[in-house]
C-alpha positions as a Markdown table, in Angstrom:
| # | Residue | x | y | z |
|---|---|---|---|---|
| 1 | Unk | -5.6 | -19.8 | 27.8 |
| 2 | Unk | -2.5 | -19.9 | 25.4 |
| 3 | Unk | -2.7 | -18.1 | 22.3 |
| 4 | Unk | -2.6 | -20.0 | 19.2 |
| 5 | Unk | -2.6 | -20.3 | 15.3 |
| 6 | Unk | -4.5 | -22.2 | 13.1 |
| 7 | Unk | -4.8 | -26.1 | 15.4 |
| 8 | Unk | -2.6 | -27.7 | 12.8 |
| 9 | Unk | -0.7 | -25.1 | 10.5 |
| 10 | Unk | 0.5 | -28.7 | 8.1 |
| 11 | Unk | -3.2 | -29.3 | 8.2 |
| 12 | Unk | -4.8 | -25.8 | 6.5 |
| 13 | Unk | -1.4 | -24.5 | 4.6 |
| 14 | Unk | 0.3 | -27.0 | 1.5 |
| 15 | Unk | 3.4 | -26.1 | 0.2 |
| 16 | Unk | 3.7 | -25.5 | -3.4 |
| 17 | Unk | 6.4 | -24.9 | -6.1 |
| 18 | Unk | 6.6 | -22.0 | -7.7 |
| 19 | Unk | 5.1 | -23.9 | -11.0 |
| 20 | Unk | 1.7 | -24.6 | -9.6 |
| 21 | Unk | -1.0 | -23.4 | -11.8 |
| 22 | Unk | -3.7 | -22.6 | -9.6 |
| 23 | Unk | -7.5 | -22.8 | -11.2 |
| 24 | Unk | -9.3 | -20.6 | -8.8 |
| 25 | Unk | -9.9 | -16.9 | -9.1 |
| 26 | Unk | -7.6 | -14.4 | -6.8 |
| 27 | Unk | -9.1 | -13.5 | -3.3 |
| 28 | Unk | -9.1 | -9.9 | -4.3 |
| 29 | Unk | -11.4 | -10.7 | -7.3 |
| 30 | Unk | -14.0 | -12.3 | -5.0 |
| 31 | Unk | -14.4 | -10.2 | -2.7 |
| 32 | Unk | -14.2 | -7.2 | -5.3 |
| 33 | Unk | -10.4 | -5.9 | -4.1 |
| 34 | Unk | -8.7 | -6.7 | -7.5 |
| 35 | Unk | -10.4 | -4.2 | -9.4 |
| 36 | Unk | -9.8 | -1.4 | -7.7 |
| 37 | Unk | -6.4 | -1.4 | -7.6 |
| 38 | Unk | -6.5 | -1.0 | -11.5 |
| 39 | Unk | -8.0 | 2.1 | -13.4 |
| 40 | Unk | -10.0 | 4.7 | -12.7 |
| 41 | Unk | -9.6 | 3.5 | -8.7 |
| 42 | Unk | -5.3 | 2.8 | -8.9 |
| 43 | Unk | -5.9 | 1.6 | -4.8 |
| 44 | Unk | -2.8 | -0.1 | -3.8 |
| 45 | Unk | -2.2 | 1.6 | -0.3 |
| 46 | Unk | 1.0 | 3.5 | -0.7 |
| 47 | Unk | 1.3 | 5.0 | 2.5 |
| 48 | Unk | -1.1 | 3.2 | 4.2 |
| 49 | Unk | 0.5 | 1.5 | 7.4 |
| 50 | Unk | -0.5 | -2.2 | 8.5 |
| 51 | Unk | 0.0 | -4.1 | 12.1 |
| 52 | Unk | 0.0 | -7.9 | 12.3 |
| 53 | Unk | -0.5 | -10.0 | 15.4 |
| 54 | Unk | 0.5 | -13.5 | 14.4 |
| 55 | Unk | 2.4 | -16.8 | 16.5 |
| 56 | Unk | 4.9 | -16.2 | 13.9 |
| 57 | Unk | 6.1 | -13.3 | 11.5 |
| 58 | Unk | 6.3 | -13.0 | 8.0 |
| 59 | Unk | 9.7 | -13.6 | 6.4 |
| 60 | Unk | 10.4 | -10.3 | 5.3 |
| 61 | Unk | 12.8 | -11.2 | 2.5 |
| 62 | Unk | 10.5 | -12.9 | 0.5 |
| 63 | Unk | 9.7 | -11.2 | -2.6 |
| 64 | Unk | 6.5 | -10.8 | -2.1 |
| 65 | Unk | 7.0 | -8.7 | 1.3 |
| 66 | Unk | 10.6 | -7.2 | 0.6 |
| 67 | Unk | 11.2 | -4.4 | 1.8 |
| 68 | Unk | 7.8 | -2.9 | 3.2 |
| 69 | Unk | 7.8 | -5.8 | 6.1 |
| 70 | Unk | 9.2 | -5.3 | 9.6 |
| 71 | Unk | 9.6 | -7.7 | 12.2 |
| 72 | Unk | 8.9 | -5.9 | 16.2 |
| 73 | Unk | 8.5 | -8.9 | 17.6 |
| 74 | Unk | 8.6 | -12.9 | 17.0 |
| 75 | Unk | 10.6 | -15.5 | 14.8 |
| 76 | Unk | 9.4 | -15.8 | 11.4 |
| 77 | Unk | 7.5 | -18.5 | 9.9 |
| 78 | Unk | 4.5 | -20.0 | 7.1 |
| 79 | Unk | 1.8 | -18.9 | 9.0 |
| 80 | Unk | 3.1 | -15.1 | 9.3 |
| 81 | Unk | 4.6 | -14.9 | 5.9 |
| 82 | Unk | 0.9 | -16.7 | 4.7 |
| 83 | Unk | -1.1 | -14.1 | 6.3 |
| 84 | Unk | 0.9 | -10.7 | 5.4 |
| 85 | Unk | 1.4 | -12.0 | 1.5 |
| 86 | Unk | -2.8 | -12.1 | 1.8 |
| 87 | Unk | -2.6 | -8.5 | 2.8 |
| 88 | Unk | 0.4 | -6.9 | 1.0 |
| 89 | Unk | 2.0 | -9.2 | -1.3 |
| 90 | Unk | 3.6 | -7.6 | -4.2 |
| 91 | Unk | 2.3 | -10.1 | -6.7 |
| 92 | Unk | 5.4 | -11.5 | -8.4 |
| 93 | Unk | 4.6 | -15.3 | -7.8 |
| 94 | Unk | 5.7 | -16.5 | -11.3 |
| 95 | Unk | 3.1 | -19.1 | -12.1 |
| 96 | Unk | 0.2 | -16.3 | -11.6 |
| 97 | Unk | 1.2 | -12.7 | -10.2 |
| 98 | Unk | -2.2 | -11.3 | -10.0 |
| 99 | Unk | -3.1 | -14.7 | -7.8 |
| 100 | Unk | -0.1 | -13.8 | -4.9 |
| 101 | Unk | -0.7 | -10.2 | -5.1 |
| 102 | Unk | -2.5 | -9.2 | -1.9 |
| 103 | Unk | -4.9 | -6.3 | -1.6 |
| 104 | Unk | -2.7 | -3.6 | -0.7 |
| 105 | Unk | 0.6 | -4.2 | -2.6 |
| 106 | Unk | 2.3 | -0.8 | -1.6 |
| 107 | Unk | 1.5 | -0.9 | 1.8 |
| 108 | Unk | 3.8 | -1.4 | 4.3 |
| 109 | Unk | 3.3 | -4.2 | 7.5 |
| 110 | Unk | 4.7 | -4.4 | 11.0 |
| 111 | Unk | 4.5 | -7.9 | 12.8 |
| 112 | Unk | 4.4 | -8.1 | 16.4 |
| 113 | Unk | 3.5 | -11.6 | 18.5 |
| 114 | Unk | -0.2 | -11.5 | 20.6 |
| 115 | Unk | 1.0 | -11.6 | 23.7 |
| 116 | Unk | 0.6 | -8.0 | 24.5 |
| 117 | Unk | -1.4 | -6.9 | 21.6 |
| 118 | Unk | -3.6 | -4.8 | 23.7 |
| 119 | Unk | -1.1 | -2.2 | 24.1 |
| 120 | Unk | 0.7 | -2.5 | 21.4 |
| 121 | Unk | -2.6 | -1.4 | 19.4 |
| 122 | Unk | -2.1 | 2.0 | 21.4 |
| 123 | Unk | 1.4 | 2.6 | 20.3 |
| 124 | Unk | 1.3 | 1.1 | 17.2 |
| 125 | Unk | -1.8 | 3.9 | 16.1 |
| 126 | Unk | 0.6 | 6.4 | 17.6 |
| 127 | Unk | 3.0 | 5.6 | 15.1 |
| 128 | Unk | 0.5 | 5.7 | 12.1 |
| 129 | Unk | -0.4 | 2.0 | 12.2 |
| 130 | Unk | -4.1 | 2.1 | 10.8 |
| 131 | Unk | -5.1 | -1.6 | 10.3 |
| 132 | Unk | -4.7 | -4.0 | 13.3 |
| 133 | Unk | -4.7 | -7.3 | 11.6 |
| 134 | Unk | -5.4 | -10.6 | 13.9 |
| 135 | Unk | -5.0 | -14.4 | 12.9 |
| 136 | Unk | -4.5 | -15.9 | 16.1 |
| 137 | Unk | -7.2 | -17.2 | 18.8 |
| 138 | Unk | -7.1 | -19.4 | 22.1 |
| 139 | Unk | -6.3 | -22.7 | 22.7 |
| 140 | Unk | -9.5 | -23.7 | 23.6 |
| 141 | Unk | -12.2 | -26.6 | 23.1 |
| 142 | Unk | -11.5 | -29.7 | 20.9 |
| 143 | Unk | -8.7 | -30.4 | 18.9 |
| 144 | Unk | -8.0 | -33.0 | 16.4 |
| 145 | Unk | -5.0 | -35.0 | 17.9 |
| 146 | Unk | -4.6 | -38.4 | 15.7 |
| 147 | Unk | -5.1 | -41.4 | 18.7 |
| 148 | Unk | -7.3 | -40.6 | 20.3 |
| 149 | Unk | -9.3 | -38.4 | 17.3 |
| 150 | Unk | -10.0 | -35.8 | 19.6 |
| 151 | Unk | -8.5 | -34.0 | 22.5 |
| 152 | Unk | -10.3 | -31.8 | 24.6 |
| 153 | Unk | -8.3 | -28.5 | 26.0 |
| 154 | Unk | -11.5 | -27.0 | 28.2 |
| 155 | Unk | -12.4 | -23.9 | 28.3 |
| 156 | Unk | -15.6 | -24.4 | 26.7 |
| 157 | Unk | -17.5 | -21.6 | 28.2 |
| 158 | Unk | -15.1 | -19.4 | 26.6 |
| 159 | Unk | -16.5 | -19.5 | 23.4 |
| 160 | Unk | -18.7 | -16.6 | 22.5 |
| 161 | Unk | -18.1 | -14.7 | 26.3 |
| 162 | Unk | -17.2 | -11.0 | 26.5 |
| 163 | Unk | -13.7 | -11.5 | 28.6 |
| 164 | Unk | -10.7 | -9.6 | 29.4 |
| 165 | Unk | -9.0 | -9.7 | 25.9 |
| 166 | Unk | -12.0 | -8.8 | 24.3 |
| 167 | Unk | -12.5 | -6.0 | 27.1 |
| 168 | Unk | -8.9 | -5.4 | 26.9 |
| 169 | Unk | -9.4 | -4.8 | 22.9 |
| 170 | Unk | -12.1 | -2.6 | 23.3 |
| 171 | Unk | -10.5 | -0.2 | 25.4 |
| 172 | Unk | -7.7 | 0.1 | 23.3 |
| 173 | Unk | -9.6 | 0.9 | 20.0 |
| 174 | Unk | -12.0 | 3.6 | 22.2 |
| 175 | Unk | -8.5 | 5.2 | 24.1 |
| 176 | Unk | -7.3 | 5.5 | 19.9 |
| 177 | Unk | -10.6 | 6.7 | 18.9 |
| 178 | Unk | -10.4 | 9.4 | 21.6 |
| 179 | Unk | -6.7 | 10.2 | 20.5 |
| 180 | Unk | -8.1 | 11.1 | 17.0 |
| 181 | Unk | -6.2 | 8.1 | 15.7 |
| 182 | Unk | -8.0 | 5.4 | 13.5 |
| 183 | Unk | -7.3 | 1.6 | 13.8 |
| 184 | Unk | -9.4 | -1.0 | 12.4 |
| 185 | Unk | -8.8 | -4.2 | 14.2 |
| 186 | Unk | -9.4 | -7.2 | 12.6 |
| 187 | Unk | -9.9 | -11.0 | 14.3 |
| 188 | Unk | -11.2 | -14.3 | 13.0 |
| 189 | Unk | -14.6 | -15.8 | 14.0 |
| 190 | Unk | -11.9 | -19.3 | 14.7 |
| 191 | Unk | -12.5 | -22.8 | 13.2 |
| 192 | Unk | -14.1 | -24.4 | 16.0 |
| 193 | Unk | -17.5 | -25.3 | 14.6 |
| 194 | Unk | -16.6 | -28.7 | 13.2 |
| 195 | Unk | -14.8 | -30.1 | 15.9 |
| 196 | Unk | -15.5 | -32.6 | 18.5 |
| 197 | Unk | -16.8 | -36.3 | 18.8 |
| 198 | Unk | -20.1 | -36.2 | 19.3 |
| 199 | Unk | -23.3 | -33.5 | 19.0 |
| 200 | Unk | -23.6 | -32.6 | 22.3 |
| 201 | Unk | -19.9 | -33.5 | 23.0 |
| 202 | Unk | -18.7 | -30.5 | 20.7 |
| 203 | Unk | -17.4 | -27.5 | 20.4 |
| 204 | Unk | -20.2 | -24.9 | 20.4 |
| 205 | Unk | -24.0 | -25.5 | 21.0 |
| 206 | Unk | -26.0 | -28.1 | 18.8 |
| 207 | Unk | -29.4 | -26.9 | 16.8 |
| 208 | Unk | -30.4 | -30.3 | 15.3 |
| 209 | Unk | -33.6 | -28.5 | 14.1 |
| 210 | Unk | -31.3 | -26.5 | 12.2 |
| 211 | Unk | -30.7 | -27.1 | 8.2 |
| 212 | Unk | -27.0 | -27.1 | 8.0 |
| 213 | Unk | -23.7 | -29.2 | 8.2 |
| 214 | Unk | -22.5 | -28.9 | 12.0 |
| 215 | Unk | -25.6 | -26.7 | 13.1 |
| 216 | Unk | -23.6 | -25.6 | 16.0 |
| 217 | Unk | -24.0 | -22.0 | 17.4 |
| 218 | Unk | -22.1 | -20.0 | 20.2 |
| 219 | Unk | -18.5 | -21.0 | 19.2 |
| 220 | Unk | -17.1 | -18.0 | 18.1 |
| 221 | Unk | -13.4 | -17.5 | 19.6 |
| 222 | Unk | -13.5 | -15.2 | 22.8 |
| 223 | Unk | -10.9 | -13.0 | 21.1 |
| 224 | Unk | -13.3 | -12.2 | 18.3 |
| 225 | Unk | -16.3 | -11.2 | 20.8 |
| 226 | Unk | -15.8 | -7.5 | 20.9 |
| 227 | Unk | -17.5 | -4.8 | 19.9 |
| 228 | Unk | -15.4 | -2.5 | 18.5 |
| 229 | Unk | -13.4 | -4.9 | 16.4 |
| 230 | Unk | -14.2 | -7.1 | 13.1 |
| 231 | Unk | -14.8 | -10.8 | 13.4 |
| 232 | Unk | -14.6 | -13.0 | 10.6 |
| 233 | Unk | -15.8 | -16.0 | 9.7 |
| 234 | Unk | -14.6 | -18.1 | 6.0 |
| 235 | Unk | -16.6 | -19.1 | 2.9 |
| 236 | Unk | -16.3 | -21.0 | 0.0 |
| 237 | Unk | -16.8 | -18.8 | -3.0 |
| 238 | Unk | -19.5 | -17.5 | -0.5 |
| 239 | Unk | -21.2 | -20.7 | 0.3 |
| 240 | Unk | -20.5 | -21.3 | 4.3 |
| 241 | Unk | -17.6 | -23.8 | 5.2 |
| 242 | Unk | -18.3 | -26.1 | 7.4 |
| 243 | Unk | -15.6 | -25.2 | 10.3 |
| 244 | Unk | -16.5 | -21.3 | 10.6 |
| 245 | Unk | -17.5 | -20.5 | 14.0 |
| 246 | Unk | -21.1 | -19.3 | 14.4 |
| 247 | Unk | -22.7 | -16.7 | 17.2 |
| 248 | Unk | -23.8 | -15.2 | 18.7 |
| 249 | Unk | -21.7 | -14.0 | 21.7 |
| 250 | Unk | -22.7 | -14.9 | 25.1 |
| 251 | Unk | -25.4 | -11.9 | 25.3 |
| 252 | Unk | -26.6 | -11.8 | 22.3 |
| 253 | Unk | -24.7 | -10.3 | 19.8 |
| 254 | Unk | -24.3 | -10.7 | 16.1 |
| 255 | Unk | -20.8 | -12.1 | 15.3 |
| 256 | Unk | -19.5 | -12.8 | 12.9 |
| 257 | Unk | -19.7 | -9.5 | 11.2 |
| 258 | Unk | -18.0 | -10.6 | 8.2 |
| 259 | Unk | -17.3 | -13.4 | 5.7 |
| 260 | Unk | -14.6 | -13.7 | 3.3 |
| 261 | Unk | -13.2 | -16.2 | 1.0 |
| 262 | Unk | -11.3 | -18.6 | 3.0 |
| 263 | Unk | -10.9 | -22.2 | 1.3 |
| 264 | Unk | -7.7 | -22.7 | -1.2 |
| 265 | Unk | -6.3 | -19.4 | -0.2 |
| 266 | Unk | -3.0 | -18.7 | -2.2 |
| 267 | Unk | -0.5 | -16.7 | -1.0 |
| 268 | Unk | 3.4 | -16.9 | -0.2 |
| 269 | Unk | 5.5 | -18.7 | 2.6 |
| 270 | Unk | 8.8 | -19.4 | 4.6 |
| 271 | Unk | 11.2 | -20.0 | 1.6 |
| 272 | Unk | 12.8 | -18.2 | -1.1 |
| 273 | Unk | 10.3 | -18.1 | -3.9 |
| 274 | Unk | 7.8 | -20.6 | -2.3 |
| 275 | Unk | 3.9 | -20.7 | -2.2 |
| 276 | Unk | 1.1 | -22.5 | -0.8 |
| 277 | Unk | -2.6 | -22.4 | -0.2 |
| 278 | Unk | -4.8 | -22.3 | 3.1 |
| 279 | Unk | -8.1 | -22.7 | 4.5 |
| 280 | Unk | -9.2 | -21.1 | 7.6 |
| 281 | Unk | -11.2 | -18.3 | 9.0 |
| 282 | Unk | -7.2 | -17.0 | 9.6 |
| 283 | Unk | -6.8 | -16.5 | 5.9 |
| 284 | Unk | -10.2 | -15.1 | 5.4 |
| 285 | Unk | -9.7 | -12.5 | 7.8 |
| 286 | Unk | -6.5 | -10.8 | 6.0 |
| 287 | Unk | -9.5 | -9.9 | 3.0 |
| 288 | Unk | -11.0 | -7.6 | 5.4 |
| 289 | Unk | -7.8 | -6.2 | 6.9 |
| 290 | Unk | -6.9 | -5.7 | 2.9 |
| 291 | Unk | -10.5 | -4.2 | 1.7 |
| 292 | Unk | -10.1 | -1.7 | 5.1 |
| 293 | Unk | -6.5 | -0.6 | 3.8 |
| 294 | Unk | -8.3 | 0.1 | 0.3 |
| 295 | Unk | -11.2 | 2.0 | 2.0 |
| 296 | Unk | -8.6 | 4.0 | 3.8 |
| 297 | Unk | -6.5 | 4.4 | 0.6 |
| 298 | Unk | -9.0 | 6.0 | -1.5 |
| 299 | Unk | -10.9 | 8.1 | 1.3 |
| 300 | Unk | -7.6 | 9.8 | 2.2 |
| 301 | Unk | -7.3 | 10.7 | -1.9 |
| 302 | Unk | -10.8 | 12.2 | -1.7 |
| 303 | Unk | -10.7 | 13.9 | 1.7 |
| 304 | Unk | -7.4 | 14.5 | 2.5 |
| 305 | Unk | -7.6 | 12.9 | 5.8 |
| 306 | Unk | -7.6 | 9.3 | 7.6 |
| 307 | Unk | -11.7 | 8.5 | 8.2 |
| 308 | Unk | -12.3 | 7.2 | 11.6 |
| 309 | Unk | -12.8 | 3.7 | 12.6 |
| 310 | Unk | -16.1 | 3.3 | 13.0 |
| 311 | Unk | -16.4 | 5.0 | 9.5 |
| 312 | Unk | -14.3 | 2.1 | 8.1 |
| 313 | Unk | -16.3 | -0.5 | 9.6 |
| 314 | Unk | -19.7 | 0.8 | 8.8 |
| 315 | Unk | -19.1 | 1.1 | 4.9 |
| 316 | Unk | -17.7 | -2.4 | 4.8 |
| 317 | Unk | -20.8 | -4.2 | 6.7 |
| 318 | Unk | -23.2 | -1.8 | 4.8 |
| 319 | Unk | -22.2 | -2.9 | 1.4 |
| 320 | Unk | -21.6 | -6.6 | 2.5 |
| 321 | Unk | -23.4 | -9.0 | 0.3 |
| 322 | Unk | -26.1 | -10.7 | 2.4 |
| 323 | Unk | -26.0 | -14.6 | 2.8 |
| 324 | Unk | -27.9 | -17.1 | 4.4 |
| 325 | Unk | -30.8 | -15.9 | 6.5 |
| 326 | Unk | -32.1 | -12.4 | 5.1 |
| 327 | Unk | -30.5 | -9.9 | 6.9 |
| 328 | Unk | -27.8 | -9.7 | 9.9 |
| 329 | Unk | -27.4 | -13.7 | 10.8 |
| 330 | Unk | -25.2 | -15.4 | 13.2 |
| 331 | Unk | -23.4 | -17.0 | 10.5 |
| 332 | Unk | -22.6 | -14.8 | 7.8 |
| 333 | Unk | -23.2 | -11.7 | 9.7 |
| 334 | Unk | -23.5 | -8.8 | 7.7 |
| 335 | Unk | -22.2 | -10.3 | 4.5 |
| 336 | Unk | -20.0 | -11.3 | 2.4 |
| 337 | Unk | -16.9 | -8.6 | 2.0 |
| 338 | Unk | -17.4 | -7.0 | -1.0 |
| 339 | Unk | -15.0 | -3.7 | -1.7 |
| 340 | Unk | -16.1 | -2.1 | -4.9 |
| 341 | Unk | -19.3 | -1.1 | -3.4 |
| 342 | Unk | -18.3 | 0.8 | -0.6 |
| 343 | Unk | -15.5 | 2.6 | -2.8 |
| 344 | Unk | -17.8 | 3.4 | -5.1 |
| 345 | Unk | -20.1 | 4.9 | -2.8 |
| 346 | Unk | -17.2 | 7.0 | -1.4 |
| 347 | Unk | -16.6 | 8.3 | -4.6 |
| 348 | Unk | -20.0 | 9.5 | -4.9 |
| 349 | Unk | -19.7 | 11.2 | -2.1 |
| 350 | Unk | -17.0 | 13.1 | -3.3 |
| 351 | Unk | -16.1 | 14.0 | -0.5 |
| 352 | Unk | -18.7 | 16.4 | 0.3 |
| 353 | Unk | -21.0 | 14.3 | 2.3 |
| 354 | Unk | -23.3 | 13.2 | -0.1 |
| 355 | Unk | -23.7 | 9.3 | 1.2 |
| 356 | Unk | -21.0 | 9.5 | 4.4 |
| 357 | Unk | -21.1 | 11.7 | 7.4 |
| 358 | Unk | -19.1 | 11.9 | 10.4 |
| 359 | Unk | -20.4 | 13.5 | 13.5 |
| 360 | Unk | -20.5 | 13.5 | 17.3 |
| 361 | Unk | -23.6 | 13.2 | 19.4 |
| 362 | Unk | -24.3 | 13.5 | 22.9 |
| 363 | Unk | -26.8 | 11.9 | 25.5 |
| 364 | Unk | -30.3 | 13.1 | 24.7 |
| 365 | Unk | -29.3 | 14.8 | 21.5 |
| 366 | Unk | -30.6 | 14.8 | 18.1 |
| 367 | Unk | -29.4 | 15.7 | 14.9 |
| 368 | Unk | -30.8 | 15.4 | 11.7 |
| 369 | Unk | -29.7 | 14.8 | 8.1 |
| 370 | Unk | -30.8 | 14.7 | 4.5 |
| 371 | Unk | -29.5 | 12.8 | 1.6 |
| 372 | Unk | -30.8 | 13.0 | -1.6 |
| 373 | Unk | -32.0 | 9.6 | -3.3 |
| 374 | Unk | -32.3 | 9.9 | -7.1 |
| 375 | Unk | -36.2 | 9.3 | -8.7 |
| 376 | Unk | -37.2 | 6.1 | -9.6 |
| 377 | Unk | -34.0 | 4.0 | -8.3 |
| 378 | Unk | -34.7 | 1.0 | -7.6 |
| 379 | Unk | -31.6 | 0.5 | -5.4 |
| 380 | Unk | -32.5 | 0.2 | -1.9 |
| 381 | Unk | -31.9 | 3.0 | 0.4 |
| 382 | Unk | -29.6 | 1.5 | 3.5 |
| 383 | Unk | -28.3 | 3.3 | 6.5 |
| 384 | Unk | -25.8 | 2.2 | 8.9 |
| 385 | Unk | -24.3 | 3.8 | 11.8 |
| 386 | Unk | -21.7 | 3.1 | 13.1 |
| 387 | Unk | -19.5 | 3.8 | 16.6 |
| 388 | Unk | -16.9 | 2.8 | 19.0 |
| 389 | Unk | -18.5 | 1.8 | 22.1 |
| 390 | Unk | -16.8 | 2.0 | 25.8 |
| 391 | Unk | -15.3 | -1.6 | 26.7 |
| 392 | Unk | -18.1 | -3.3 | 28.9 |
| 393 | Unk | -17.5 | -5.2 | 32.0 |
| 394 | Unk | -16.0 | -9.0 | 31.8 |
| 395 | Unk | -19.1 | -11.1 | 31.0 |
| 396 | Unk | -21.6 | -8.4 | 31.2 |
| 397 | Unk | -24.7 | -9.2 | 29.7 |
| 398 | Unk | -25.4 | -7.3 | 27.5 |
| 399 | Unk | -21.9 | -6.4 | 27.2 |
């Protein structure tokens, strides 16, 4: 399998000039990330330390980026630039500032290219790297391709199967975990589920019973199978798009775990004051990365300390906004990314361990907690826990 980038980068980004006057509210304000960085919250992630994985880099000079981006690895491009603007971008665009500005504007991003990414997650905690971002998948399935309309390049049992990247992945985040290091690693879900010719010539497996546009399940991109990472999948002002890739995995699992805004994306690219908009799961996914750079942000202002991954993770699919089917779905997973919420419930914490605890178990153990829930709310009480699991074997079942 070759790694890849969006199937048609001219297809999902448009340039645009700098006096575009875009219409549509900032990612940060859907998902709830645009708020926070303002008063009484003041989250803009200085200090906080991002990776990318990307087939290209950003281009670090551009004002949006300059000078908290660093290239390790690859040759710069619109894709790169696209994706890191979503995450850090200053927000000077001049037609609309507050629409370029990414979630974490003071944060700084290091680019590396996905051939190795594996071990470059290990090194890259070591050096105080805490969000792994991921907008690549594998060259896999159908393709559009002009004459004839569709191409196929195999692989199709690929999709949703627990392989060695995904393996590979979940090693990595368990050997950091171990380390005491924290690294949230972020992948898209891919944007497999409308392509193909026919329904049972497709990418993905066909429902027909189903009530939806391209009812096809069992696509999602083998990269995003793991269990220890995030998997995203793209919305439209949190209505589902029709290309997002669906689970579950191969045994069973709930993927995505998260939506995000992902249609009309705005954010910068390859040129000297130039910017352009995208749809994909790949500019969804940056949301998430963001919103976990904000979650790290404040916790570290209340507790004076990095929380661990699987903290990270929990607070952002517990306070996800459910779509679709009630509850945990194969589609929207556990929501649609909100970050106010789970802020908000950190700071009610306090950092005392009102509404978050850390802990370690053991086999055959049992602990027990209290938490207090106020009289007469009628907010429902919801617990999530969360770990990082041991990588499972190559197409275990379940994994």
């Amino acid at each position: 399998m070759m790694p890849k980038t969006c199937r048609s980068v001219a297809a999902v980004l448009v340039a645009l000039t700098a006096s575009w006057t875009p219409a549509d509210f900032p990612q940060t304000f859907e998902s709830g990330g645009l708020p926070v960085q303002t008063a009484p919250y003041d989250l803009r992630c200085s200090g906080v330390k991002f990776g990318m994985w990307d087939g290209s880099a950003p281009w670090a000079p551009h004002a949006e980026l300059s000078p908290r981006a660093t290239i390790a690895e690859g040759n710069t491009g619109n894709h790169g630039t696209f994706v890191a603007g979503l995450m850090v971008g200053k927000g000077v665009s001049p037609s609309d500032p507050e629409l370029s500005r990414g979630f974490c504007p003071q944060a700084t991003i290091t680019a590396w290219n996905p051939t190795a990414s594996n071990t470059e997650f290990i090194s890259a905690a070591a050096s105080g790297v805490v969000v792994a971002h991921n907008s690549w998948g594998s060259f896999i399935g159908f393709y559009p391709s002009g004459v004839p309309p569709w191409m196929n390049a195999g692989f199709q049992s690929d999709f949703g199967a627990y392989g060695s990247n995904a393996a590979a992945f979940d090693n990595a985040i368990r050997s950091i975990d171990l380390a005491g290091q924290t690294l949230v690693t972020v992948f898209t879900a891919g944007d497999d589920r409308s392509e193909g010719p026919g329904s049972t010539n497709h990418d993905g497996t066909w429902y027909p019973s189903y009530p939806a546009e391209n009812p096809y399940f069992d696509c999602i991109d083998p990269q995003g199978t793991g269990k220890n990472t995030i998997t995203v999948g793209a919305v439209d002002y949190g209505f589902m798009t029709a290309f997002s890739c669906w689970g579950p995995t191969d045994d069973g699992r709930i993927k995505p775990d998260l939506v995000a805004h992902g249609r009309g994306v705005y954010s910068a690219v390859y040129s000297p004051g130039t910017y352009g908009s995208g749809t994909s799961t790949e500019f969804a996914a940056p949301a998430v990365s963001g919103a976990a750079g904000q979650l790290i942000d404040q916790y570290r202002k209340l507790y004076g300390t990095t929380p661990k991954t699987a903290l990270v993770k929990a607070l952002l699919l517990n306070f996800a906004q459910d779509r679709g089917p009630f509850g945990p779905d194969y589609q929207y997973g556990w929501g649609y990314l909100r970050v106010k919420e789970p802020v908000d419930n950190l700071l009610l914490d306090g950092g005392v361990g009102r509404t978050v605890r850390t802990d370690s178990i053991a086999d055959a153990q049992t602990r027990v907690y209290a938490f207090q829930v106020p009289a007469g709310s009628f907010v429902p009480l919801k617990v999530m826990v969360a770990w990082i699991d041991p990588a499972g074997a190559i197409g275990a079942n379940p994994a």
